[in-house]
C-alpha positions in Angstrom: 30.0 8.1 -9.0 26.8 7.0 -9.5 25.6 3.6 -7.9 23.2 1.5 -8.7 21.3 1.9 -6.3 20.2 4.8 -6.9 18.5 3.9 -10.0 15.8 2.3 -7.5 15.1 5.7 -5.6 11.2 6.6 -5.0 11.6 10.3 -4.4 8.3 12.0 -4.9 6.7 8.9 -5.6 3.3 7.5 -3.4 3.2 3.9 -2.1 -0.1 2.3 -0.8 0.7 -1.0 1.3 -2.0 -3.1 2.2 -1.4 -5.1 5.0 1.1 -3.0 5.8 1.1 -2.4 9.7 2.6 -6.0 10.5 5.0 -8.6 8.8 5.9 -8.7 5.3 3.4 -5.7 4.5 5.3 -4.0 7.2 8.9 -5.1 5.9 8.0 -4.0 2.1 6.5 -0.5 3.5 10.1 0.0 5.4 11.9 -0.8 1.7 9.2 1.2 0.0 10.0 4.2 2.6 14.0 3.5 2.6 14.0 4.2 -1.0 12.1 7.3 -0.4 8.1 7.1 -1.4 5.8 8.6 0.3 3.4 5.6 2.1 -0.5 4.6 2.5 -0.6 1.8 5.2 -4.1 -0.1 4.6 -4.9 -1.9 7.4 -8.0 -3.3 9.1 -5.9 -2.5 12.5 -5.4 1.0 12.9 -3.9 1.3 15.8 -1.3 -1.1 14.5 -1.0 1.2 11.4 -0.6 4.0 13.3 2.4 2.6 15.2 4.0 1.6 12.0 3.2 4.8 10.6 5.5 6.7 13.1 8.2 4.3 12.8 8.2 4.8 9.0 7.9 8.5 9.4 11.8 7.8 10.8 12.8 7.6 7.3 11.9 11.1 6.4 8.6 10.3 4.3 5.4 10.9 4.8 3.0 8.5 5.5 -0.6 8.3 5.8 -2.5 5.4 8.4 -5.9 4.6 7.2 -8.8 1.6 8.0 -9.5 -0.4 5.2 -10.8 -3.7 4.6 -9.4 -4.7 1.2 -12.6 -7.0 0.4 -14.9 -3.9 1.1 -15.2 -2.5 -2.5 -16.5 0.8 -1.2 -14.2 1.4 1.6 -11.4 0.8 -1.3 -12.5 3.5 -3.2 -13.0 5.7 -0.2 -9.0 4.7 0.1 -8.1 5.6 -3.1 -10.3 9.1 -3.0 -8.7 9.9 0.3 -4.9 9.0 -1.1 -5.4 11.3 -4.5 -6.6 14.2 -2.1 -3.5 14.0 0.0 -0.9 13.4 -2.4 -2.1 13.9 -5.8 -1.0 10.3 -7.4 -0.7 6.5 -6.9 2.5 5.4 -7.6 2.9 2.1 -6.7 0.2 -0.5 -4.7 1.7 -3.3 -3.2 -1.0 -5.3 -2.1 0.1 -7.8 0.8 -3.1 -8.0 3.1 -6.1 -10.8 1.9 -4.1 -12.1 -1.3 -6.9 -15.2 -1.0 -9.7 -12.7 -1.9 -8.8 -11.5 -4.7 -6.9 -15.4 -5.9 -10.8 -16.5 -5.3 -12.1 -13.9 -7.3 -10.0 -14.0 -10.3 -10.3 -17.6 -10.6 -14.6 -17.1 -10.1 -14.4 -14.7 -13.3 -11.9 -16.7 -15.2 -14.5 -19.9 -14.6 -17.4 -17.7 -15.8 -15.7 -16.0 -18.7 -15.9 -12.7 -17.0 -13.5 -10.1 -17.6 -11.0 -10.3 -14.9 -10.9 -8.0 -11.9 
């Protein structure tokens, strides 16, 4: 019998988690991992992501630890370069770490009629 649950598997799939070494970036990486995917913990703390990454790796999946500093637009797409050469795909991004930033951003284009980030 099929449960329902398992119409929310992530086998094969590729999670990047910002924030995700502590707190609720840590708890949604453990779900994101529970159901399977494959995770990317962005973190300015690497050490921290580190230790989360081998707790994660309990799960069975694989994960990947990396330094990043979400409001660094370079260092992001260093992240995403560095994710698509190690598994091929993106999957799903929770973003958890610097929410403000990017709130402060969006709002700054929507005030200036720019398109919106």
């Amino acid at each position: 019998m099929n449960m329902i649950i398992d119409k929310f598997r992530l086998d094969g799939q590729v999670s990047i988690v910002t924030g995700g070494a502590t707190g609720l970036g840590k708890a949604m990486a453990q779900a994101l991992a529970q159901a399977g995917s494959s995770i990317v913990l962005a973190s300015r703390n690497l050490e921290a992501s580190n230790q989360a990454a081998d707790e994660l790796r309990t799960y069975g999946v694989k994960v990947l630890a990396l330094q990043v500093d979400v409001s660094d637009e370079e260092r992001v797409e260093l992240m995403v370069k560095e994710v698509m050469d190690e598994f091929g795909r993106i999957d799903v991004l929770r973003h958890t770490h610097f929410v403000q930033y990017f709130c402060f951003r969006l709002h700054d284009a929507r005030s200036r009629n720019l398109p919106e980030l």
